[in-house]
C-alpha positions as CSV (number, residue, x, y, z in Angstrom):
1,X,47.0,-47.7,63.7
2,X,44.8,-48.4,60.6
3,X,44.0,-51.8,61.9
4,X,42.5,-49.9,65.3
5,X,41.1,-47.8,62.9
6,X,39.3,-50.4,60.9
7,X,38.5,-52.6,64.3
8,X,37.0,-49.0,65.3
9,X,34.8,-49.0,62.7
10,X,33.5,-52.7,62.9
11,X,32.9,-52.1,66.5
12,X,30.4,-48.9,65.6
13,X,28.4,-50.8,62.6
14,X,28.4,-53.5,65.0
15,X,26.6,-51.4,67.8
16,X,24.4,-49.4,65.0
17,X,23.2,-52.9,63.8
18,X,22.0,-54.1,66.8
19,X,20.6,-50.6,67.4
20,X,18.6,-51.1,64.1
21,X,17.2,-54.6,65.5
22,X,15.5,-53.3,68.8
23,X,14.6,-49.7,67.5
24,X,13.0,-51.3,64.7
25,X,11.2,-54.2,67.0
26,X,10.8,-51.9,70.4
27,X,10.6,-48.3,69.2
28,X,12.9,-45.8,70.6
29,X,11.4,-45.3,73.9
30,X,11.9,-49.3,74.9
31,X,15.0,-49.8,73.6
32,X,17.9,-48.8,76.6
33,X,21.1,-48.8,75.7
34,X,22.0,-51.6,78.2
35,X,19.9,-53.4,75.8
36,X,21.9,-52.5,72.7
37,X,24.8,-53.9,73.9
38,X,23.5,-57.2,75.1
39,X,22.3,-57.4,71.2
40,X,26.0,-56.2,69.9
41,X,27.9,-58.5,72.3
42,X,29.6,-56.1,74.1
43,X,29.6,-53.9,77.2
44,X,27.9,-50.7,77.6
45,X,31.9,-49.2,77.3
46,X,32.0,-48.9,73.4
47,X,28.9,-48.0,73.3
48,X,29.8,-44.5,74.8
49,X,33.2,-44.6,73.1
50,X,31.3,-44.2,69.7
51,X,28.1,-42.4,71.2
52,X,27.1,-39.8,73.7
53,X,24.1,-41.3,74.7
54,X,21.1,-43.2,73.1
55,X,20.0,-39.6,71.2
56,X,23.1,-39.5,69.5
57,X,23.3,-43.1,68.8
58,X,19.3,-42.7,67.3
59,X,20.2,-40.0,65.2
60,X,23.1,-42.6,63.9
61,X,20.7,-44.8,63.0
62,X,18.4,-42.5,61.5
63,X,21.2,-41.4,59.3
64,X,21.4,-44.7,57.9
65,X,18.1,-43.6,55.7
66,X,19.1,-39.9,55.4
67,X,22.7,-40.8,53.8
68,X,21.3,-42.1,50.4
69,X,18.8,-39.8,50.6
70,X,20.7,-37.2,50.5
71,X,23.0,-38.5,47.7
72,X,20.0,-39.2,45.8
73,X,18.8,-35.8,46.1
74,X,21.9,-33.9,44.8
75,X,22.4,-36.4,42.4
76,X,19.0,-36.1,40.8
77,X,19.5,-31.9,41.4
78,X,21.9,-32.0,38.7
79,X,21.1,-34.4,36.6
80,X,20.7,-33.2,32.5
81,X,18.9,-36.1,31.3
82,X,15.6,-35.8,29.9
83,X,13.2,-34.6,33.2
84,X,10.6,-37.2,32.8
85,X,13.0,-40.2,32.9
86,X,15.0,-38.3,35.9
87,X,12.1,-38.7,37.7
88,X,11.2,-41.4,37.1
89,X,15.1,-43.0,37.7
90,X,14.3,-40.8,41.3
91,X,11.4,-43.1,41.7
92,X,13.1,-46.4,41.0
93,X,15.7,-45.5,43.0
94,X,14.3,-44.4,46.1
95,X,11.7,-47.9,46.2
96,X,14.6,-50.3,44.8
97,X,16.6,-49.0,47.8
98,X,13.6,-50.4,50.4
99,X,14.2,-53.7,48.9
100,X,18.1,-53.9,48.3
101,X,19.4,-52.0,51.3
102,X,18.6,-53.7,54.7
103,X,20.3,-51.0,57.3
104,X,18.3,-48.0,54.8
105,X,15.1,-49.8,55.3
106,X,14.9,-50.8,58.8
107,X,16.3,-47.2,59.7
108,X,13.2,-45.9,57.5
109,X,11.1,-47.9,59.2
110,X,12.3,-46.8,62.7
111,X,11.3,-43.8,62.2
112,X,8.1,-43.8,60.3
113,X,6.4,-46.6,62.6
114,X,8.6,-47.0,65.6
115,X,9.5,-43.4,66.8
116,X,7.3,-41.5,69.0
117,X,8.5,-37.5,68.2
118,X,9.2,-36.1,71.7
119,X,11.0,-32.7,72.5
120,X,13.8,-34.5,73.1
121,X,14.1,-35.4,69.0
122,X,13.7,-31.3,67.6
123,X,16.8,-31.7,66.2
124,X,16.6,-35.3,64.6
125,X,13.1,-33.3,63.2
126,X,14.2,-30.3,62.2
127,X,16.8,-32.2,60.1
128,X,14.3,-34.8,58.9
129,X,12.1,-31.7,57.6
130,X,14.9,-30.1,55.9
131,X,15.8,-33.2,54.1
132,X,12.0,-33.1,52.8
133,X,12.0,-29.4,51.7
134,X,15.1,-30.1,49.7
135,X,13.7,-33.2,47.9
136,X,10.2,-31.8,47.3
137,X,12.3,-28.5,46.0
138,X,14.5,-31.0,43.7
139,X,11.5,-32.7,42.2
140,X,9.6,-29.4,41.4
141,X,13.1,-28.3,39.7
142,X,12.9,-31.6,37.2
143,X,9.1,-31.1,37.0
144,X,9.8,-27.0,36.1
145,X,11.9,-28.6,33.5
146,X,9.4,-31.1,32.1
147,X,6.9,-28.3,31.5
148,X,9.2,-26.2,30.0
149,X,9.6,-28.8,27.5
150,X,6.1,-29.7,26.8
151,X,6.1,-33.0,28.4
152,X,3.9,-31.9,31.8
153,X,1.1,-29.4,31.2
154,X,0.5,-26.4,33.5
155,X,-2.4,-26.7,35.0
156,X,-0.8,-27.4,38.1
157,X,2.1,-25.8,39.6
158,X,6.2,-27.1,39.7
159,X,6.2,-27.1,43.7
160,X,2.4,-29.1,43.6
161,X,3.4,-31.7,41.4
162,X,7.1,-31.9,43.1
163,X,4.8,-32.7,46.5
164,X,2.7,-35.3,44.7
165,X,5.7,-37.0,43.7
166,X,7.3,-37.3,47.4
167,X,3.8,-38.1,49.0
168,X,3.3,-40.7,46.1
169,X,6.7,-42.3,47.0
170,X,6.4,-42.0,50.7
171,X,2.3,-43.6,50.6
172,X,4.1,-46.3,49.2
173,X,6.7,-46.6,51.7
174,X,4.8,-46.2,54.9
175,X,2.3,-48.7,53.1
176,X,4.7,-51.7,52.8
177,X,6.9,-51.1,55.8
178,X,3.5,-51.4,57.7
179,X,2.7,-54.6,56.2
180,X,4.8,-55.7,53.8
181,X,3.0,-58.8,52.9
182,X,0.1,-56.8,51.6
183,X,2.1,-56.9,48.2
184,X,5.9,-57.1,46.8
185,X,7.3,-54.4,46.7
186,X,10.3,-55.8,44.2
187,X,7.4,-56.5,41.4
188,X,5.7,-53.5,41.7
189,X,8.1,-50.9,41.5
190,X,7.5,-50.2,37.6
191,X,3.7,-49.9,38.3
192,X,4.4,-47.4,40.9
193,X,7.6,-45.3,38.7
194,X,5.0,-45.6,36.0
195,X,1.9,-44.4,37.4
196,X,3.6,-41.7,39.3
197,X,5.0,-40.2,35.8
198,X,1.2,-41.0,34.2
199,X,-0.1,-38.5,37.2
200,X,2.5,-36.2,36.5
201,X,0.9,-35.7,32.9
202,X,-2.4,-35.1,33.8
């Protein structure tokens, strides 16, 4: 049974990589399911074994970026460390993540440059906007905790600076997933932790 169990398993990253392939190259309204499986190797059959239809197998995919997101998040939500260095540890995280983690990138990508946001993706959105309300809310609680310290001045608010630092890190993001030869990424990731925690001091 635990070998079905582990075939099982091989069979869905199987499908969900060859999902990320032709979302990532066709967008989701090109990409058929017929065509998944031709990628994967297989019939259509385990396709709908693992998924209900191409929505559910999308949302899958889409996952693939949400899942360390999500750990991030709780992770840097109750971290004790000094708040400055939290966020900036947030920073490095989230970018060195682009680089090292191929299925978290292309799955970022997917649905930044290759999704077009019809009715029939409210709840892939409404779940996408959660996720940003809770990491905008966790960065405001480190920033809250920087001020209280004296390490952030407060001429702007928690909740505005926690927004600067996702639309900082997302700019960047949706910059080099659009062209990623415009610069490497891998090099500049202390230029962009560091500015980011220079902007926060202003």
């Amino acid at each position: 049974m635990r070998r079905t169990k582990e075939e099982a398993e091989q069979t869905r990253l199987k499908i969900l990589d060859a999902a990320l392939v032709l979302f990532s190259r066709n967008g989701y309204t090109n990409t058929t399911l017929a065509n998944i499986a031709t990628q994967a190797g297989f019939s259509r059959g385990p396709i709908y074994w693992h998924f209900k239809n191409k929505d559910e197998l999308f949302e899958a995919v889409l996952l693939l970026s949400q899942g360390p997101l999500l750990a991030l998040t709780k992770e840097t939500h109750h971290a004790e460390g000094p708040p400055l260095e939290v966020l900036r540890a947030f920073a490095d995280r989230w970018l060195r993540l682009l680089v090292e983690d191929t299925r978290y990138r292309q799955s970022f990508e997917i649905f930044l440059n290759k999704t077009e946001l019809t009715n029939n993706l409210d709840h892939t959105l409404r779940r996408e906007r959660k996720l940003t309300r809770d990491l905008v809310a966790v960065l405001a609680g480190q920033v809250e905790r920087a001020q209280q310290d004296g390490h952030i001045p407060r001429r702007h608010g928690a909740q505005e600076l926690g927004l600067l630092c996702y639309t900082h890190l997302m700019g960047v993001t949706q910059t080099w997933l659009f062209s990623p030869r415009l610069f490497n990424l891998e090099e500049e990731i202390p230029f962009f932790t560091g500015r980011l925690i220079e902007l926060l001091k202003l």
